[in-house]
Each structure stands twice: as C-alpha cells, then as structure tokens.
C-alpha positions in Angstrom: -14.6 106.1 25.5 -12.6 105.7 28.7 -14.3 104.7 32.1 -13.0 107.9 33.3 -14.5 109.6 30.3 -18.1 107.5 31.0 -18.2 108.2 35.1 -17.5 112.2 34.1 -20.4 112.3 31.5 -22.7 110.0 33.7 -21.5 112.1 36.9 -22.3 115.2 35.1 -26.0 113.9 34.3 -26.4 112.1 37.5 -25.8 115.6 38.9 -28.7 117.6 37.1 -31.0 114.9 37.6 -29.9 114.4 41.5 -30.1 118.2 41.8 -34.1 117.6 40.9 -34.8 114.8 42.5 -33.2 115.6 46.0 -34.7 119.5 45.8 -37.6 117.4 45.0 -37.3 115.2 47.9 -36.6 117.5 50.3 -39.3 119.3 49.6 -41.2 116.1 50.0 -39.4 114.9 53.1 -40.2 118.5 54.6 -44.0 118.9 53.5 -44.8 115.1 55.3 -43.0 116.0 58.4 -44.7 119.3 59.2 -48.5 117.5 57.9 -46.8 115.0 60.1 -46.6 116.8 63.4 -50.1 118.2 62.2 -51.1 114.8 62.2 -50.0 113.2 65.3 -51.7 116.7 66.7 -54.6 116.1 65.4 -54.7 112.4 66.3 -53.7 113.3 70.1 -56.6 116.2 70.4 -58.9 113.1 68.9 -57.7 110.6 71.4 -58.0 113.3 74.8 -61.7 113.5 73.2 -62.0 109.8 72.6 -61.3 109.5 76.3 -63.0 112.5 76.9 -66.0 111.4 76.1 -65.9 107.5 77.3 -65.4 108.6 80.8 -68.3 110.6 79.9 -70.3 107.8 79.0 -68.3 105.5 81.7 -70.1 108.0 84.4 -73.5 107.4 82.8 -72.9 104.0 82.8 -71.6 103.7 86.9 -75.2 105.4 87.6 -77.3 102.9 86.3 -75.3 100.1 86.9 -75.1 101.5 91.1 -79.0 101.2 90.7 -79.1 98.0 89.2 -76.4 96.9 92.3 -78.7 98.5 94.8 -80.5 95.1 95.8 -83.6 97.8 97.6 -83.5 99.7 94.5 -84.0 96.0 92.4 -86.9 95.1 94.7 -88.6 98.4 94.6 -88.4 98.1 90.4 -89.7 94.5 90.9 -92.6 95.7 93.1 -93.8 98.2 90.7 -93.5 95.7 87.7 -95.8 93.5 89.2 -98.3 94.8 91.3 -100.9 96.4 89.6 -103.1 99.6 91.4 -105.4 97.9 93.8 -106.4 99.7 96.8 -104.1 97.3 99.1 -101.1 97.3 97.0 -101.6 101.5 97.1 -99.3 101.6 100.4 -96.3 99.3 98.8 -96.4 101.3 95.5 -96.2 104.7 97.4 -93.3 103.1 99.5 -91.5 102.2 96.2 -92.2 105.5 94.4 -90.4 107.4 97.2 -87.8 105.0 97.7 -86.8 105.0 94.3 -87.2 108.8 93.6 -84.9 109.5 96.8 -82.3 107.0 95.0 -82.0 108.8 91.9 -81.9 111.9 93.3 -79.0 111.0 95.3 -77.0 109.7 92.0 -78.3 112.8 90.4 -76.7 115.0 92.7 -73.9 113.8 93.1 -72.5 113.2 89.5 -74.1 116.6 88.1 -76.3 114.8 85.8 -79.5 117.0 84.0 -82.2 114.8 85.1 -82.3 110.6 86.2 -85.3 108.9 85.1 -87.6 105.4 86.1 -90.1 104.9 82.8 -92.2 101.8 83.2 -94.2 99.5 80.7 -97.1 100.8 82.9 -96.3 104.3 82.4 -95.1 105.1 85.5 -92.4 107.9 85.6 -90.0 108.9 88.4 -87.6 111.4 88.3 -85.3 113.5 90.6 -86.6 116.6 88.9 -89.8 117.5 91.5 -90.9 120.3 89.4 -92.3 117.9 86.7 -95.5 116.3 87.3 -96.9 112.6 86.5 -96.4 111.6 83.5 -98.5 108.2 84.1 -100.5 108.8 80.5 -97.8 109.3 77.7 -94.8 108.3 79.5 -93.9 104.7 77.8 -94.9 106.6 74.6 -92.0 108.9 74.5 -89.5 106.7 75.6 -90.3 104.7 72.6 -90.4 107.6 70.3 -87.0 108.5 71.6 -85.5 104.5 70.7 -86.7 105.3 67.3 -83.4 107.8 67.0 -81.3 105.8 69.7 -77.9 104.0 68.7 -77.9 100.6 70.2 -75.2 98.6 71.3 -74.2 95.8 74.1 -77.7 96.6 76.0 -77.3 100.4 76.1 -79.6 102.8 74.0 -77.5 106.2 73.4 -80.1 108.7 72.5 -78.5 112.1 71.2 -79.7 115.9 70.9 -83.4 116.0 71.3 -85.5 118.2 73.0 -86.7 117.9 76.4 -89.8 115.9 76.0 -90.1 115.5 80.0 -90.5 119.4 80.8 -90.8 122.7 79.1 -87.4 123.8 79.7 -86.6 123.6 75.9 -83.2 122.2 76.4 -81.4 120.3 73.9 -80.3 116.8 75.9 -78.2 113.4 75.7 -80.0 110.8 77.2 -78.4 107.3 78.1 -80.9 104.4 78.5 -80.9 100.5 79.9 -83.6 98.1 79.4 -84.6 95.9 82.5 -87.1 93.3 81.3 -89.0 91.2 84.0 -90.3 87.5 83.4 -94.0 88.9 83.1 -93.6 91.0 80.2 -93.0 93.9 82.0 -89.9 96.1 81.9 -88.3 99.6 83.3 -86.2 101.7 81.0 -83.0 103.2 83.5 -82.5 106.7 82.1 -79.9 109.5 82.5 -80.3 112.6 80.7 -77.6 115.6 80.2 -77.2 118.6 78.2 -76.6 118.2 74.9 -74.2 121.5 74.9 -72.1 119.3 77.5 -71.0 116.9 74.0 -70.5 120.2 71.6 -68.3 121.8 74.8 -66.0 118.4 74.8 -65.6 118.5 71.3 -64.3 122.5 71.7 -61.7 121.2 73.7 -58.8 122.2 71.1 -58.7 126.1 70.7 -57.4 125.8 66.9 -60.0 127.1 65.1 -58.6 124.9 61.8 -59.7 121.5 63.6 -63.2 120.2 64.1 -64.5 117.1 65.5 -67.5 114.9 65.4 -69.2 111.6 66.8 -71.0 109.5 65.1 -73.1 106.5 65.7 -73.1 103.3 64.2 -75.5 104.7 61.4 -73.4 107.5 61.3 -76.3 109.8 62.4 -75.0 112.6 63.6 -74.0 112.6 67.5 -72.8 115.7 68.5 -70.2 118.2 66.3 -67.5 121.0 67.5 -69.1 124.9 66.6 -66.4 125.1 63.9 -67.8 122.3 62.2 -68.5 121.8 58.6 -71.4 119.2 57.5 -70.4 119.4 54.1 -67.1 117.8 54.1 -68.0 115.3 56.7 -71.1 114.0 54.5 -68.3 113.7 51.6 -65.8 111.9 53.6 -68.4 109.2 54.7 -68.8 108.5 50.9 -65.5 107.8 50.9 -63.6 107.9 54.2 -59.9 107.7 54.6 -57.1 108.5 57.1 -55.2 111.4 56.9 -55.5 113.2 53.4 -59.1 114.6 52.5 -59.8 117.5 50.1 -57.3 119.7 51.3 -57.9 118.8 55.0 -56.1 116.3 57.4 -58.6 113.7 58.3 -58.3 111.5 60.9 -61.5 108.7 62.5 -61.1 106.4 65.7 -63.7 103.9 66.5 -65.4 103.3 69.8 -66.2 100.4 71.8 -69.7 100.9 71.3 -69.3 101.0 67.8 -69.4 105.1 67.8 -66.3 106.6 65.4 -65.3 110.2 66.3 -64.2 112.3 62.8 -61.3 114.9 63.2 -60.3 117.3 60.7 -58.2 120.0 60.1 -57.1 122.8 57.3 -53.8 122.5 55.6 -53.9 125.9 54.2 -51.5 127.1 57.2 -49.4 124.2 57.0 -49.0 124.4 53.0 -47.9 128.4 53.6 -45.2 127.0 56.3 -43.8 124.2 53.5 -43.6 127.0 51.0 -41.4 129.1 52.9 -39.0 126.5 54.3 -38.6 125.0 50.5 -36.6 128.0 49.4 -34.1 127.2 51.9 -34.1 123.2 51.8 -33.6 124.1 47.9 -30.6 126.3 48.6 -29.1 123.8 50.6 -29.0 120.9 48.6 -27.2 122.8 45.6 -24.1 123.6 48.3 -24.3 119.8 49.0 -24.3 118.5 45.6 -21.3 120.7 44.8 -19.5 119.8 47.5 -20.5 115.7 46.2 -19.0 117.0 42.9 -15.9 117.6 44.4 -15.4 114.9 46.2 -16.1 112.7 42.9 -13.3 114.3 41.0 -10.8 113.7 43.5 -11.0 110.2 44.6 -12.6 108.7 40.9 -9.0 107.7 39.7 -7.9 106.1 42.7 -11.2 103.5 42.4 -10.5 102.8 38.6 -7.4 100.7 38.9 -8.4 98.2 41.8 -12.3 98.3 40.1 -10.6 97.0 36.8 -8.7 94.3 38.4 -11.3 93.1 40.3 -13.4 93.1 37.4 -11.0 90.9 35.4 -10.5 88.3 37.7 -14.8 88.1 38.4 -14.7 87.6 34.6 -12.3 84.6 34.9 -13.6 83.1 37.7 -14.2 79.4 37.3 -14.4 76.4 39.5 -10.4 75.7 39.2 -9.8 79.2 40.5 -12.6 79.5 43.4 -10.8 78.2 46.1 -8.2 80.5 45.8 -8.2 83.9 47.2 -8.2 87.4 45.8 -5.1 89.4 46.5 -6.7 92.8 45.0 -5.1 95.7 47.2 -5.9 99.2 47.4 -5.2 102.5 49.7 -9.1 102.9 49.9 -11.1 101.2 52.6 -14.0 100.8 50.3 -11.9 98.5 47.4 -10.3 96.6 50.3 -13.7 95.7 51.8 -15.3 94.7 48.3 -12.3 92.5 48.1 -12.7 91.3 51.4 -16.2 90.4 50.8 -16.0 89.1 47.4 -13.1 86.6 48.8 -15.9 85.9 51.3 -18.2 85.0 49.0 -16.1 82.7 47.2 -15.5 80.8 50.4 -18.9 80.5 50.9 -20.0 79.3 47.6 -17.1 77.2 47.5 -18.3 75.7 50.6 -21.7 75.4 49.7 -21.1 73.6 46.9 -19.0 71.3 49.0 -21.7 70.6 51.7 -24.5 69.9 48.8 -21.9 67.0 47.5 -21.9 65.9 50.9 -25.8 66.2 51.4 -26.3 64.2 48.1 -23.8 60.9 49.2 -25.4 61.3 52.7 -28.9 61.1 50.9 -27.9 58.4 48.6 -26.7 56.5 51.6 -29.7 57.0 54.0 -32.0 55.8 50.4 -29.7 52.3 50.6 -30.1 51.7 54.7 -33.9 52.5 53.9 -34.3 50.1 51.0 -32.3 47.4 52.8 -34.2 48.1 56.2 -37.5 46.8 53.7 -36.4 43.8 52.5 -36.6 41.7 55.7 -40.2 43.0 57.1 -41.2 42.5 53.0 -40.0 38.7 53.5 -41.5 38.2 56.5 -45.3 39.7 55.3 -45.2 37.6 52.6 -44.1 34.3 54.4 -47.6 35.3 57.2 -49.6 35.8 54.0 -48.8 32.4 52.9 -49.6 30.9 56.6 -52.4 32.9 56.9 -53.7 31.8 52.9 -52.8 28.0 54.0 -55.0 28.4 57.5 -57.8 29.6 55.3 -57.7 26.7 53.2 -57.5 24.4 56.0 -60.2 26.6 58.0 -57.7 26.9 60.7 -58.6 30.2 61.9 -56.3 30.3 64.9 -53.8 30.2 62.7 -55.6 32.7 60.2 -56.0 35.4 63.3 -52.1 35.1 64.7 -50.0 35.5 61.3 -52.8 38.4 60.6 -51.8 39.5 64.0 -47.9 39.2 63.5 -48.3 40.7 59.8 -50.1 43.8 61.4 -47.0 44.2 64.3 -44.8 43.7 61.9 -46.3 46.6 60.0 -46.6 48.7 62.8 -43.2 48.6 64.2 -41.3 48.4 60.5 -43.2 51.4 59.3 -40.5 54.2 58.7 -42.9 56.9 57.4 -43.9 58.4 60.7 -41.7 57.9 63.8 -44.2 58.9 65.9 -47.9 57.4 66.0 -51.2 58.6 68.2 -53.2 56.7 70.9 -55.7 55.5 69.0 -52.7 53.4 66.7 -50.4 52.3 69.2 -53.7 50.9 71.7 -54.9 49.1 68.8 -50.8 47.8 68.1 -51.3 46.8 72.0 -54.8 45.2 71.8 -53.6 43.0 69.2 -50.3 42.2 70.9 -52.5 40.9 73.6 -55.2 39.0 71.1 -51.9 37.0 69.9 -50.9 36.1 73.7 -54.2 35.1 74.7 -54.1 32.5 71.7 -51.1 31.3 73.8 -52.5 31.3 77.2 -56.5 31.1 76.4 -58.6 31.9 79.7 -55.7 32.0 81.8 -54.9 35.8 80.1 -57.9 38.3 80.8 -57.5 42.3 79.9 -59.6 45.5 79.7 -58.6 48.1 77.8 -60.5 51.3 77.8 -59.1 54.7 75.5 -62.1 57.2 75.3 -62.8 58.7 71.9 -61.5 61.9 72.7 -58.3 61.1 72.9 -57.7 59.1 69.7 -55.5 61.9 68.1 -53.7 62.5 70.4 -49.8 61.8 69.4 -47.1 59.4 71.5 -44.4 57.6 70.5 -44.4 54.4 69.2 -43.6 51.2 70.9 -43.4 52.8 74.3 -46.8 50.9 75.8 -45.7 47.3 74.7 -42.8 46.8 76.9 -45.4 47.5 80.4 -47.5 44.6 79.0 -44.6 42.3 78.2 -43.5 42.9 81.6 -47.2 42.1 82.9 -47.4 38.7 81.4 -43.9 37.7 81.7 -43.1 37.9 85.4 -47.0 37.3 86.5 -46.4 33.8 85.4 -43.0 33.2 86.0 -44.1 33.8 89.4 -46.0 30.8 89.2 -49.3 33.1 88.7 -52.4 30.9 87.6 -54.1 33.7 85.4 -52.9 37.2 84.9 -55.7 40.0 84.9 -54.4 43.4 82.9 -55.9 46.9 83.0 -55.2 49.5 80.7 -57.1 52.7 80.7 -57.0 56.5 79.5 -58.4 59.0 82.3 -58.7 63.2 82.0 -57.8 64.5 85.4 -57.4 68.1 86.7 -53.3 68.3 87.3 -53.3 66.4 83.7 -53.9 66.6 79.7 -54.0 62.6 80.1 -53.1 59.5 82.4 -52.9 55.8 81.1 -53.2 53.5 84.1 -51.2 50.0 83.7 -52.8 47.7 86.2 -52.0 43.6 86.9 -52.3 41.4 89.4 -48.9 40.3 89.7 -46.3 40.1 92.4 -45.2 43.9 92.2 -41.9 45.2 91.7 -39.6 44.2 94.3 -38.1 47.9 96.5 -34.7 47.4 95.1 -35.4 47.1 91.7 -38.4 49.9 92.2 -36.0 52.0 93.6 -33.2 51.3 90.6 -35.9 52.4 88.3 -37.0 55.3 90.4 -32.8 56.5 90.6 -32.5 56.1 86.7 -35.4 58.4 86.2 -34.1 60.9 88.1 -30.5 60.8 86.2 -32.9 61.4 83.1 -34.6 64.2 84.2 -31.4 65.4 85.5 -29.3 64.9 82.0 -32.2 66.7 80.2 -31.9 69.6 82.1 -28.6 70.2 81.9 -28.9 70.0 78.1 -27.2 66.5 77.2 -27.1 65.6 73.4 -30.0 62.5 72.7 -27.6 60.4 71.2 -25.5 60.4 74.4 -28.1 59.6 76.9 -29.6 56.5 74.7 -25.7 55.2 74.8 -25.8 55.6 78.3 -29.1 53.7 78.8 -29.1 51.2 76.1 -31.9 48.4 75.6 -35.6 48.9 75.3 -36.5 48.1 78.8 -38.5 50.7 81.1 -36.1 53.3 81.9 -35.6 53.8 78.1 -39.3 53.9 77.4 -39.3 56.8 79.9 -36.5 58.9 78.4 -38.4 58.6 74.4 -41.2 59.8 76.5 -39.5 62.5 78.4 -37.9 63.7 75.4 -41.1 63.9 73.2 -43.4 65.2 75.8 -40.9 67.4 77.8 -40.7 68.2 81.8 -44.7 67.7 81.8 -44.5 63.9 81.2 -44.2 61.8 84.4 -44.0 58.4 85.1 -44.8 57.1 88.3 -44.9 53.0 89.7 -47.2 51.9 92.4 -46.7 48.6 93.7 -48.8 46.7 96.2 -48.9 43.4 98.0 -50.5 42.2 94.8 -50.1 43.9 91.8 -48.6 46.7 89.9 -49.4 49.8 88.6 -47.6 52.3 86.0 -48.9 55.7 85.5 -48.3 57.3 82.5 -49.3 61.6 82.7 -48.9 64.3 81.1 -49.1 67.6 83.1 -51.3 70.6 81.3 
C-alpha cells in the first residue's frame, strides 16, 4: 500500500476518532472553565469572609490587649489578685472595682462590643453591663464551664454560641477570653462577649443562595454556619475533605492562624444546566473545524511525501563517514525545510559531541599521568623519613624521631591532591607542627602561642596560606640580629566579622616602603577582581608564593568579605586575617 494510500486511511480514522475526542474535549475544556469561574467565586467570597472575620477577631483582640497596655488597668488587676477583703483593704478594692469598670466600659462603647468582662479566681466579676448584679458566688464557676467548649490557641480561648450565662437576656453570644495568671496562684480571665448572630450575619455576606459557609475550630466543633447551611454534607466532607469537587457541590476550606478552617460550598446544579447548553454549540463547531482540517490534509499531503522520503533515506544511511556532511534536502514548504535545517543541526551537534568526548578522554588520560607522576617524588621522600625516623628509634634518638615525623606529616599536607582546600582546624595543626620542627632548630630562643577555639575547627580556608606569615616571622626577626622571637597566633569572633586570625611577633616591623608596596598590590587585587579578570591572569601577574599572593587565593576563595590588614609598630608586627559577615 502507498504512503499516500496509508496517510488517507489513517487520516480518515484519525478524523472519526479526533471528531470524539475534541467534541469530548471541548466539552471538558468548557465544563472546568465555567466550575472554574465558580470556583475562584467561591474561593474569593471565602477569603472577604476569611478576612471578614479575622478583623473581627483582630478587634477583640486590640481590646484586651489596650487593657493589658493600660499600666493603671494592670495595677488595679494586681490589686484585686492580691488583697484579700479585710476591712482596710475595703477602700483600695472599691477604688479598683470602679476604675476598672469605667475602663471597660469605655472599650465597650466604643468598639460596639455586647458586653466586656473582669472574672477573677476570687470570683469577683466586673462588667460594663450595670444592669447585672454581683456575681461574686458562681462567677469563676461559669467561666470554667464555658473553657470546657472553648477552642484554644496561642493564649486565646474562643468560646462560640452559648447562651448568656451572665444575664437573662437569652441571647446567643461569642465570647473571646485571655488568661492573666499572677505569681500567687491567682489569675483574671479578660473577656469580650458579642452576639452570636454577628458570626451567622458575616457568613451571609454572599447573596447566592447556592453557597454556604462555615467556621470551624481546631476540633472541628461547630463555630458558627451561614442560614443556608446544610450539616449533612459538611459532617461528610470532614470524613473525607477535599478541595474543590464534593458530592455534586464545589467545596472549597482555608485555614486560619488560630488553627480555625472556614468550609465553603456551593451547588453545581446551575452550573451543570449552563455546560449543557453551551456543549451543543462547542459540538457544532468542532465538526466545521475538522472539515476544514480535512481539507487542508488533501491538499498539501503530496507536496510532504517527496522531501519526507528523501529525508528518510538518507537518516537510514547515516553513518559516521557521512555525518559531517550536510543535508541538501529542499522543499517549497517551510515545515520540510526547517526539519532539514534542524536535522543538519543535529548532525553538527552530535558530530561535535562526539569530537569534544575524544578530547575530554586524552585531556583525562593526560591529567591521570601529571597526577601519577606528581606522586612519585612525595612517595620517595615518605619513605626515605620513615627510614630516618625507623633508624632514630633504634638509636633512641627522638629528636630525630619527632622532625622526619614532622617533615613526613608536611609533606603529606602540602602533597595531598584530594582536596585543594583544607579547614582551620588542618592547616593550624600543619602550622603548629611547622613551628615544633623550627623550634628543634632554635630551642628556647623560638617561643609561640597558638590559640583556634573549638568552634571554628570546620570552618574551611585554603591551604598553605598561614605558613608564609610565620616564615616571615622567624626569618627576618633573627636576621635582624633578634635574640629570641616570640609568635602569637590566635582566632577571635568579633561583631563586624565571621572570624579574625591575629599574627603577632616581636620583630622589627615592616619597614613604610615595603608596607606600603604591599598595601598598593592589594589594592590592584581588589581592583582586578572587580573588574572581572580571568584567575589565571592575575596569578601570572603576581607570581611567587610571597604575601601579596597569599592574599589574592584568599580573596578569591572568600570574596570582597576577606580583608587583610598589617599593623606595624616600633616592635613588632601584626597581620590580621577577617572575614566580614
């Protein structure tokens, strides 16, 4: 059968089953949209309640927390905490009743709450409501009874729909409570009560009668519920809650900060009418479009088959003879020329890849042989200190046991090629026993202190970099015809810093030219660095292992927060090493 043959019979199936699947999918792509946009409705009615009903909660909050600001208000509590009802505290107590109860009128007042209430552990109740009377007996006992229903969380106690147990008014409330709990055992319960109806209202704010809300508390006991509500299907959805789709209803939950979730749902029975209606005509449409696709087939298939065929010869002769050479497939259609553009490009590139992983192996290969040969000396050399250090034992010569130990251990340490870079803890203890091999040479005439806290063991630095200060230490301190050289070297935390190292001696300093030099060749560091200079470039430029370089392996491992700065005296020198946080 011909290819033109094959692509008519497959078009011709492709069509029917296309036909279904794009009326099915339009259909699909329509019915999502419109639950959608019923969706995001839903979710944007849940979040104005959300925020509804924290700046609710926020003006509760700003009430109590006034009072508890309100340093009279603080002593007042205090007072009635811990003076008890003897004749000569009667006065204070009076004076702290009224003071309070004028407070919480105030805040009452002016924020339009129900009712503001003092409870006490001694049963003392005060109110802004002057039509209740004292409620000295039972008081603590119906604050508790109320925590037995109360959601708590971060110190607050949110107490929802009860009946008024301070009056007779038989109004369902809200009542948000704070604990304050004194160092004698006493303790005051803050608490602002509302109506109940003032909840149910918020959660009527959407007029759709198809979409009810409802808060819940962390137990997800009941809070408050729009009138349209329906306590069936929210008890099944907290069996097995889930955004979005739930029994033929949109569901949608956000959580509080307080650990409260408000529930939103709404009926899909108008929405599912609407898809039904627009389906006819999505349906419609896609059968004009798949003609018109039909069309369009038939009249450009031939001019594909040609170039298609050619191209598909020459993939099936493709080889590594013929891959560097380019296809010269041409065609009147943009679409054949641009899969022969692109299959030309892919050629290049694998031909090229190919090409860079030969390159990549005899680079490998050749960085193996420098590595191997780089070993052979520092091997040598170990073995010829374990044979002086073998030959000091059996002549118990332990000087010369403890310095080819100590040159065995540098040579280890500066030889190593696994890890470039080394911590604190490693390179003091290189620098430690750099100075352990010295003082064999110059016995009490050498003297040094070094101190690296434990906390700063880990922490990584280049290696070699602290050697060269030393060496520069002993060297001109007793060139300088120095009797004994005294070197401090010490790791402090500061406030502008992550770390300093402080490189003291009691040497004759750095003379101002050369301090200067240094100080000018520090600066054309920083400067190079900034302006982006390669790393290979500016170590060509330095050369040597000397300070300046030390600075610029610092300054390029640590970045602009590493500084280096020299101090010199009439006697001695000292090199700071920091790192700025």
């Amino acid at each position: 059968m011909s290819l033109k043959r094959k692509l008519s019979t497959v078009y011709f199936v492709i069509t029917v089953l296309f036909f279904l699947i794009f009326s099915g999918y339009l259909v699909f792509i329509n019915s999502n949209k419109l639950k959608e946009e019923s969706y995001e409705k839903l979710t944007s009615y849940t979040e104005s309640i959300k925020q509804q009903y924290q700046l609710q909660l926020a003006s509760y909050d700003q009430a109590v927390t006034n009072l508890l600001s309100d340093k009279e208000f603080l002593l007042d509590l205090r007072t009635l905490s811990y003076l008890d009802t003897k004749e000569e505290n009667v006065l204070a107590l009076e004076r702290s009743y009224l003071r309070i109860t004028e407070k919480i009128s105030n805040y009452s007042n002016l924020a339009d709450f129900y009712r503001v209430n003092v409870i006490t552990s001694k049963n003392d109740f005060l109110t802004n409501d002057i039509k209740l009377s004292s409620q000295r007996e039972t008081a603590i006992e119906k604050v508790e009874a109320l925590l037995q229903t109360a959601d708590y969380n971060n110190g607050v106690f949110l107490v929802p729909n009860f009946q008024d147990v301070w009056g007779n008014s038989g109004q369902y409330l809200f009542a948000y409570m704070r604990k304050v709990i004194y160092p004698n055992g006493e303790y005051v319960y803050l608490q602002v009560e509302d109506y109940q109806e003032k909840l149910s209202e918020l959660l009527s704010l959407n007029s759709d009668s198809q979409m009810s809300f409802y808060i819940l508390d962390q137990k997800h006991k009941l809070v408050a519920y729009s009138e349209d509500g329906n306590l069936g299907q929210l008890q099944h959805y907290l069996q097995s809650p889930r955004d979005k789709s739930f029994e033929g209803s949109l569901a949608h939950q956000v959580f509080l900060e307080n650990g409260q979730q408000i529930v939103a749902f709404q009926d899909l029975s108008a929405v599912n009418s609407t898809i039904l209606s627009t389906s006819f005509y999505l349906i419609l449409l896609s059968v004009l479009l798949l003609t018109l696709l039909f069309l369009i087939f038939r009249n450009r298939v031939s001019k594909l088959l040609n170039p298609l065929e050619d191209l598909k010869a020459e993939m099936e002769n493709l080889n590594i003879t013929t891959l560097p050479h380019n296809s010269e497939i041409t065609s009147d259609e943009d679409e054949i020329t641009a899969l022969s553009d692109s299959y030309n490009q892919l050629k290049n590139r694998l031909n090229l890849a190919i090409e860079n992983e030969l390159i990549a192996q005899r680079k490998q290969f050749e960085a193996n042989m420098e590595v191997l040969q780089a070993q052979v000396n520092p091997h040598f050399i170990y073995n010829i200190m374990n044979i002086v250090a073998y030959k000091g034992l059996e002549y118990e010569d332990q000087d010369t046991v403890e310095i080819a130990q100590g040159i065995t251990e540098m040579l280890r340490y500066t030889t190593s090629n696994i890890e470039k870079n080394s911590t604190f803890e490693s390179e003091f203890a290189h620098v430690e026993n750099y100075l352990l091999l010295m003082k064999k040479r110059y016995q009490e005439y050498l003297t040094y202190v070094i101190q690296l806290p434990t906390c700063f063991n880990e922490v990584l630095i280049p290696k070699l970099v602290l050697q060269i200060f030393v060496e520069n230490s002993i060297k001109y301190g007793f060139e300088s015809g120095q009797e004994k050289v005294n070197l401090s070297i010490t790791v402090k935390s500061a406030s502008d810093a992550d770390w300093r190292i402080e490189i003291s001696d009691n040497g004759p300093g750095i003379n101002s030219e050369k301090q200067h030099y240094l100080e000018k060749k520090i600066q054309e560091i920083d400067k190079a660095l900034k302006q982006g200079d390669s790393l290979e470039r500016l170590e060509f430029e330095i050369g040597g292992l000397g300070i300046v370089n030390t600075y610029a392996r610092l300054r390029l491992f640590y970045g602009p927060s590493f500084h280096l700065t020299i101090e010199t005296k009439e006697i001695g020198t000292k090199i700071v090493l920091w790192k700025g946080s």
